[in-house]
C-alpha positions in Angstrom: 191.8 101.8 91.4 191.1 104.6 93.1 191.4 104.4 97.0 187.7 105.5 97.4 185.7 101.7 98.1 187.3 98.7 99.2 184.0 97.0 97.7 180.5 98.0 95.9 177.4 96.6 96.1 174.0 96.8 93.3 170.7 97.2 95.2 167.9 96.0 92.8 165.5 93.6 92.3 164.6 91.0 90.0 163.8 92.0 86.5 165.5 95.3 87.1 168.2 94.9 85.0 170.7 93.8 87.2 172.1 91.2 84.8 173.1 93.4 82.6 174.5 96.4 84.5 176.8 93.3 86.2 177.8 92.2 82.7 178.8 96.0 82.2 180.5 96.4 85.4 182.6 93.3 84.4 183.7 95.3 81.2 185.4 97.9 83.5 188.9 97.2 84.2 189.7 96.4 87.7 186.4 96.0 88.5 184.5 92.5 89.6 181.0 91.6 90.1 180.3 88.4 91.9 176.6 87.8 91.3 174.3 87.1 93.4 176.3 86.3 96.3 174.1 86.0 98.9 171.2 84.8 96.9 169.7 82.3 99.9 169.4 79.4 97.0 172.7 79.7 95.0 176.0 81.5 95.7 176.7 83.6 92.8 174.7 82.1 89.8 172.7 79.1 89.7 175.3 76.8 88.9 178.2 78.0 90.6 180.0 76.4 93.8 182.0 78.6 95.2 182.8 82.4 95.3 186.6 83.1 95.5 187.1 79.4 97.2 184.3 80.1 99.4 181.7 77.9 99.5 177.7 78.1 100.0 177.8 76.3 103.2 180.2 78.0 104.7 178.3 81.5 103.7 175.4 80.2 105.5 177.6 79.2 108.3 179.4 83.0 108.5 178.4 85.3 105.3 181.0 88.0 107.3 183.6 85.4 105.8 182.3 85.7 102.0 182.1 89.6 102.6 186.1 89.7 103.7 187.1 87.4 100.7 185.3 89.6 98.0 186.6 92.5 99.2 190.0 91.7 100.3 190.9 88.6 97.5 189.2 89.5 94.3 191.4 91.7 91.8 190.6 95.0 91.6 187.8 96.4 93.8 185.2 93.7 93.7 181.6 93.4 94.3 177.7 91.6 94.3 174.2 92.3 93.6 171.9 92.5 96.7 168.1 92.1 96.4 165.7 92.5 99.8 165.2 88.7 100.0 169.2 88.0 100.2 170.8 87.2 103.6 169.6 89.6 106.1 172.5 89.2 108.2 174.9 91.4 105.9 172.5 93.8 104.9 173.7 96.3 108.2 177.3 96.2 107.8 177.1 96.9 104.0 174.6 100.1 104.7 177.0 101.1 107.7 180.2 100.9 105.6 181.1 104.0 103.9 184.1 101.8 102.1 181.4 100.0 100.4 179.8 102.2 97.3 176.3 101.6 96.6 174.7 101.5 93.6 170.7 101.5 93.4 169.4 100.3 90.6 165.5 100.7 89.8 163.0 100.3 86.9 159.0 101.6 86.9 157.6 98.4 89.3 154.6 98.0 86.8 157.6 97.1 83.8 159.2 94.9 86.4 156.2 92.8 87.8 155.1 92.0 84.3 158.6 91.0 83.5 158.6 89.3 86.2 155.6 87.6 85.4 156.3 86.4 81.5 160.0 85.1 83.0 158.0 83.2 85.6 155.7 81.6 82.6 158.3 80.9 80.4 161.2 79.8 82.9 163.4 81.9 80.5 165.3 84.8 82.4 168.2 85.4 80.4 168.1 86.1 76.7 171.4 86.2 74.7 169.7 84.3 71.4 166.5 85.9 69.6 165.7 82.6 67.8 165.2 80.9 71.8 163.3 83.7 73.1 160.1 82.3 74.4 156.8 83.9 74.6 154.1 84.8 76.7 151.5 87.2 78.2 150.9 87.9 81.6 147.9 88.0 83.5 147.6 91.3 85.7 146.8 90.7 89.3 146.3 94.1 91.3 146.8 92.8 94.8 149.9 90.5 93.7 151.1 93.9 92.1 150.5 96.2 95.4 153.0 93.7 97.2 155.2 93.5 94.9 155.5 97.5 94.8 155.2 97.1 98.7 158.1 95.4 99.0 159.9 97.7 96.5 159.1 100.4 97.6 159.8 99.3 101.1 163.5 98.2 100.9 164.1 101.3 99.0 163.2 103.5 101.9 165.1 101.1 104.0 168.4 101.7 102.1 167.5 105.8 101.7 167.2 106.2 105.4 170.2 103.7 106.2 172.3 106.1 103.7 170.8 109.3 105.7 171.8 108.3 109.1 175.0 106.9 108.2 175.9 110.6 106.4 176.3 108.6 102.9 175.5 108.7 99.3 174.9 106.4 96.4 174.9 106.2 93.0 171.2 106.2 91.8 170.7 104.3 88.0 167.5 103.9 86.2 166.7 100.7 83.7 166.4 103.0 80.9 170.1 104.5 81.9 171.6 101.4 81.0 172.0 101.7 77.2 173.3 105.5 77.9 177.0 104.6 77.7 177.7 108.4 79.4 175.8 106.9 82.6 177.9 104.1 82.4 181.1 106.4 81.7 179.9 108.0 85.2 179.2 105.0 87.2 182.7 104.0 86.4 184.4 107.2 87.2 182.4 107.1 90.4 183.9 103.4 91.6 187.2 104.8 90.7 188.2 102.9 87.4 191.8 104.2 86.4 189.6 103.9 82.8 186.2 103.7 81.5 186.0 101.3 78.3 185.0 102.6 74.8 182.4 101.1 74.5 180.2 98.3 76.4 178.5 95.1 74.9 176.6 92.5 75.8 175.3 89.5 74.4 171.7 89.8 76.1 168.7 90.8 74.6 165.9 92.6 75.5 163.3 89.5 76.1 160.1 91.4 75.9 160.7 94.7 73.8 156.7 95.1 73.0 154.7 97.7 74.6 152.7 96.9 77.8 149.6 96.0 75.6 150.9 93.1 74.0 152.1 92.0 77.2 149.4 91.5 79.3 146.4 89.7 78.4 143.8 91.7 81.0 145.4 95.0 80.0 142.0 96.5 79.7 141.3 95.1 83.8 145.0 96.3 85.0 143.9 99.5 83.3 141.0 100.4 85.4 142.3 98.6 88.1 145.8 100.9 88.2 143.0 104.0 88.6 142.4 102.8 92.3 146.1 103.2 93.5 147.2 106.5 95.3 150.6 106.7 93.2 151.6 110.0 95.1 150.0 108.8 98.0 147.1 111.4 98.5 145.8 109.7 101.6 148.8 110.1 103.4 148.6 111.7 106.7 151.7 113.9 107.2 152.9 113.5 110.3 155.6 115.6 112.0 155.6 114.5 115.7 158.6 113.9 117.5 159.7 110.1 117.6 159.1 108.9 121.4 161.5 106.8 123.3 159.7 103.3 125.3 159.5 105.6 128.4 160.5 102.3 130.3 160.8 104.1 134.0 157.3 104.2 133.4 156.1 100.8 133.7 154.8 98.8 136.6 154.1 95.1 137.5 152.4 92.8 139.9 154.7 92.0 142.6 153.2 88.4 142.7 152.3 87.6 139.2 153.4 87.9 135.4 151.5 91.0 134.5 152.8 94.4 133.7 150.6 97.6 132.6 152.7 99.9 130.1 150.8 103.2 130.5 149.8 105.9 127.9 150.1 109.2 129.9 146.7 110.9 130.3 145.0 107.6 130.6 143.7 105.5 133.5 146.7 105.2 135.0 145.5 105.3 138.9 142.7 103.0 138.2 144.5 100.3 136.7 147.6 100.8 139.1 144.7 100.5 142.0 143.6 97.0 140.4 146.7 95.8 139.6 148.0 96.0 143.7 144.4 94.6 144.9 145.5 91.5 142.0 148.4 90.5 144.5 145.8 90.9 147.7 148.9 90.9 150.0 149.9 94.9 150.4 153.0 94.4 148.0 153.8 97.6 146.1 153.6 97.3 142.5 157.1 96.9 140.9 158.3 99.8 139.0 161.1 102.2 138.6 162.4 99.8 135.7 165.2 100.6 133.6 166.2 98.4 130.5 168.3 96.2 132.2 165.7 95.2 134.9 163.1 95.2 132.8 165.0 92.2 131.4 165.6 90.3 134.7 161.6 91.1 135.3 160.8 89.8 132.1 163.6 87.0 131.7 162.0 85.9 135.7 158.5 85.9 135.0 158.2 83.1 131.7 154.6 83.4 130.7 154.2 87.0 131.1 151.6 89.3 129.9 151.9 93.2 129.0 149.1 95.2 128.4 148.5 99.0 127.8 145.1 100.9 127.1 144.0 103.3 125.0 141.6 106.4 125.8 139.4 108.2 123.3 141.6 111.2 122.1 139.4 114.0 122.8 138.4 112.5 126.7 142.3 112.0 127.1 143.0 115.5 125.9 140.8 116.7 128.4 142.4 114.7 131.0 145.9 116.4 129.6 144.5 119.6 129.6 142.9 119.4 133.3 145.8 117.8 134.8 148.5 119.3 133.5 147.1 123.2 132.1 144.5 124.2 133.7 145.9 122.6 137.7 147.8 125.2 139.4 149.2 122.5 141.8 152.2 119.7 142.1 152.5 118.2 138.9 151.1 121.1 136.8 152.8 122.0 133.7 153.0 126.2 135.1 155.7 127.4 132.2 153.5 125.5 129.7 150.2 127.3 131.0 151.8 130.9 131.0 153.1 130.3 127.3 149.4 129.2 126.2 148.1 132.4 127.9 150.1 134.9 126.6 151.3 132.9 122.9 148.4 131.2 122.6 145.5 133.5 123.8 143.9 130.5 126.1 141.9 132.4 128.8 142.8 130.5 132.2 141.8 131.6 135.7 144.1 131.9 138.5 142.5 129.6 140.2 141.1 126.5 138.6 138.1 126.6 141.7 137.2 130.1 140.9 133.2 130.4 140.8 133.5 132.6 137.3 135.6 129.8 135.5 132.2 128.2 134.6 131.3 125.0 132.0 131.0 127.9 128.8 134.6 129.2 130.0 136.0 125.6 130.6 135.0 124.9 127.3 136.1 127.9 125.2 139.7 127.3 127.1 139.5 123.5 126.3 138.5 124.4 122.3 141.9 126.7 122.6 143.7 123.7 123.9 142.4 121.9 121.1 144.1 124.0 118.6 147.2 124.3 120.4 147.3 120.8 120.6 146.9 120.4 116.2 150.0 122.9 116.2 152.0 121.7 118.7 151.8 118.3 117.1 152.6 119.3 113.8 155.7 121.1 115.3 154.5 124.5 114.5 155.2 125.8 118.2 158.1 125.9 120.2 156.4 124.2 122.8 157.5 120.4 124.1 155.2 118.0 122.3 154.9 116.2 125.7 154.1 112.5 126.6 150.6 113.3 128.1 149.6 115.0 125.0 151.4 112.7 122.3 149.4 111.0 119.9 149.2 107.6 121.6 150.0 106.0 117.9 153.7 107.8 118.4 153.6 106.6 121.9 153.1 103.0 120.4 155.6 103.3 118.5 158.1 104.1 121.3 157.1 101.3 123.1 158.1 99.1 120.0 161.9 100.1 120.4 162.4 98.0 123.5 158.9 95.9 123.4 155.5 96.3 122.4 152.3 95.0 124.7 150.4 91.9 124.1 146.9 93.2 123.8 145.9 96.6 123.3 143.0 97.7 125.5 140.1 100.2 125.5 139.5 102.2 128.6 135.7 101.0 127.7 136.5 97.1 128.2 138.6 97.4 130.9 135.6 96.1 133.4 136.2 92.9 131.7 139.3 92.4 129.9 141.7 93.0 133.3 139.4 90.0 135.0 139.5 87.8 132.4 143.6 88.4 132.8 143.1 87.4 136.4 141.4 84.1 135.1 144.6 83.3 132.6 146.6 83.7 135.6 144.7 80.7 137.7 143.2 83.6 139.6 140.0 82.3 141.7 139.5 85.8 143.8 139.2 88.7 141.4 139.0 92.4 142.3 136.0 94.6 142.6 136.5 96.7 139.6 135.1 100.5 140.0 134.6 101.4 136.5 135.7 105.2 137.4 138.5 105.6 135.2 138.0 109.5 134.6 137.7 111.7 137.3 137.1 114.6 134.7 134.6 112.3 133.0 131.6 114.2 134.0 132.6 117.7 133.0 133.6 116.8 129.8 130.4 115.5 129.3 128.9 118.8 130.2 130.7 120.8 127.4 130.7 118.2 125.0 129.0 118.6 121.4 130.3 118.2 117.9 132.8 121.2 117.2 135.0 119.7 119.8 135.3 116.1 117.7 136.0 118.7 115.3 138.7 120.1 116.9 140.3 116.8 118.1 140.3 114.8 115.0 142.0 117.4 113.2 144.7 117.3 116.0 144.8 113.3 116.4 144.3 112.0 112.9 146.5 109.5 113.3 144.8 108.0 116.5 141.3 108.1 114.8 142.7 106.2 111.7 144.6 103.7 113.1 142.6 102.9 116.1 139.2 103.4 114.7 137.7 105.9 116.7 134.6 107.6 116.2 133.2 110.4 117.6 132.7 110.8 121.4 130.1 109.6 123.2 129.5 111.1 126.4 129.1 108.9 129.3 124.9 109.3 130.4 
């Protein structure tokens, strides 16, 4: 062999084909597939015992051990198939290891559910004897089907982006390529056979050979129902925002009780700070300043604990941004930003943010401006920071998801009575007087507001309005 793998892998899935692209691996001198070896119900094949003297208990026990023994004791370079309901645990060190070859093998998911199906019926899943083959039709079941291309589809992407970041390739082989013996030729060349056989055999048959008609007994239903699927995923929003870290320096806690406030930048932030301080009623200082490793202690110390974070409608939290951070000449102003959306981005600012002539029809021209920056700067069409006070708070979710997400998800609109009702889960008797002024730009926004500006902000926060549900602003009366 070649000195190329030390060991090869099959991605697939049931009723791919798998069976028979291991019987044809088998055929290839110095080359060994061992089944399903991490199969969580059998080790190898239904009957077997052992792999290479390694038993199923002790996989379960350490499944590193079965991974060494395949690829340092069989004869030749040896090998398994892997399907995305095998053991977990080995799933990362086989995508990291660049001495393990993968092969991916797929078939159309419609083919493979209804396979899947008719074996399921007939509890017959090999086939190496016409006169036993057993028959059946399946019955077509739309939202059994969407999860079963769900979780195709997903494990797929899993292994793509695994073999992206890890700089790696595979060897990519389709149901229908396994009766092209130059394909197989390939695949073998590929794994580093010193030869590739003449020919390859089998003894199993094709179980249900019949078009898809005869297969399914609803095909008239699955037909109509296959219409409603998005196969190239039309509905899609495209999204090309900068991944966000969790922004961890950023949280804060009660000094006297299990509650910490993971903030979305442009939102009530001072308000809820304010409440939080008045919850421990003795002067403390809110905890903050975290990095990961106290943020463990804090959460490790405090059992019971609650995170929260809150959401802000997009276009009243753009404004925010955009007051705060553009049009602000002072501490904390973004000033490089604002002189690039002046002279890049034609956004008419005044010097002075207090100047008489900066009235509400020029504060909201500037802000519509901001508006479209904001759509470009998020599809990373400027050279502009997307920044964390601008972000689409989806993104911002998701960065909070790499080191831990909150427990509830607020709206700035229920925050009058969903931070009480915290203080009540915490045994709290004496509650803070909550001010309800969450927006000190509230006001003005409600000045220039009308219907071009939702406009403007749904087609920069798409995301946001999907997944949270937004509608359409509703100034404050």
């Amino acid at each position: 062999m070649a000195a190329g793998f030390d060991l090869f892998v099959v991605f697939a899935e049931m009723r791919t084909g798998s069976n028979l692209l291991e019987d044809y691996l088998n055929q290839i001198a110095g080359i060994t597939c061992h089944g399903e070896a991490f199969n969580p119900n059998f080790i190898g094949y239904p009957n077997s015992t052992d792999i290479l003297g390694v038993t199923q208990s002790q996989r379960e026990d350490n499944p590193d051990r079965l991974l060494r023994t395949i690829r340092d004791k069989t004869d030749g370079l040896g090998g398994f198939r892997y399907f995305h309901d095998h053991d977990p645990r080995v799933l990362a060190p086989i995508l990291s290891d660049p001495r393990c070859a993968k092969i991916v093998l797929t078939r159309n998911p419609l083919d493979s559910y209804i396979s899947l199906k008719i074996a399921r019926a007939t509890d017959q899943w090999k086939l190496t004897n016409v006169k036993n083959r057993k028959d059946a039709q399946a019955h077509f079941d739309l939202h059994e089907f969407e999860r079963h291309l769900g979780r195709t589809q997903a494990f797929q992407l899993e292994i793509m982006r695994a073999l992206q970041v890890t700089g790696q390739s595979a060897f990519y082989i389709g149901y229908d390529d396994l009766h092209d013996t130059e394909v197989l030729s390939g695949l073998a060349r590929w794994l580093g056979a010193a030869a590739e056989p003449e020919g390859f055999q089998t003894n199993l048959k094709p179980q249900n050979p019949q078009p898809l008609s005869d297969k399914v007994a609803n095909y008239s239903q699955m037909e109509v129902a296959l219409r409603t699927l998005d196969r190239f995923d039309l509905t899609r929003t495209p999204n090309f925002e900068p991944r966000r870290g969790p922004v961890v320096p950023s949280y804060v806690a009660c000094a006297r009780h299990p509650l910490m406030y993971l903030p979305i930048r442009s939102g009530p932030e001072q308000t809820v700070k304010a409440w939080m301080s008045a919850l421990d009623g003795d002067g403390s200082e809110l905890v903050s300043d975290f990095n990961q490793k106290s943020l463990r202690s804090w959460l490790q110390d405090h059992p019971g604990h609650h995170r929260f974070t809150v959401l802000r409608h997009p276009l009243a939290r753009a404004h925010a941004a955009f007051c705060d951070k553009i049009l602000n000449t002072g501490p904390g102003s973004f000033a490089k930003i604002r002189q690039q959306l002046v002279r890049s981005h034609g956004i008419d600012l005044p010097d002075d943010p207090n100047d008489p002539g900066y009235d509400l029809r020029a504060h909201k021209m500037a802000f519509e401006g901001f508006l479209t920056f904001l759509r470009s700067n998020l599809n990373g069409q400027t050279s502009i920071r997307v920044d964390a006070h601008w972000a689409s708070q989806v993104t911002c979710l998701q960065g909070m998801s790499e080191f831990c997400l909150p427990d509830s998800l607020l709206r700035e609109s229920e925050l009058s009575s969903a931070l009480p009702r915290f203080a009540e889960t915490l045994g709290l008797t004496s509650v803070p007087e909550w001010t309800g002024v969450t927006d000190p730009h509230a006001e003005r926004l409600a000045a220039i507001h009308e219907r071009g500006l939702d406009k403007l902000c749904r087609d920069a926060y798409p995301r946001d309005y999907m997944m949270f549900g937004f509608s359409d602003f509703n100034a404050p009366a």
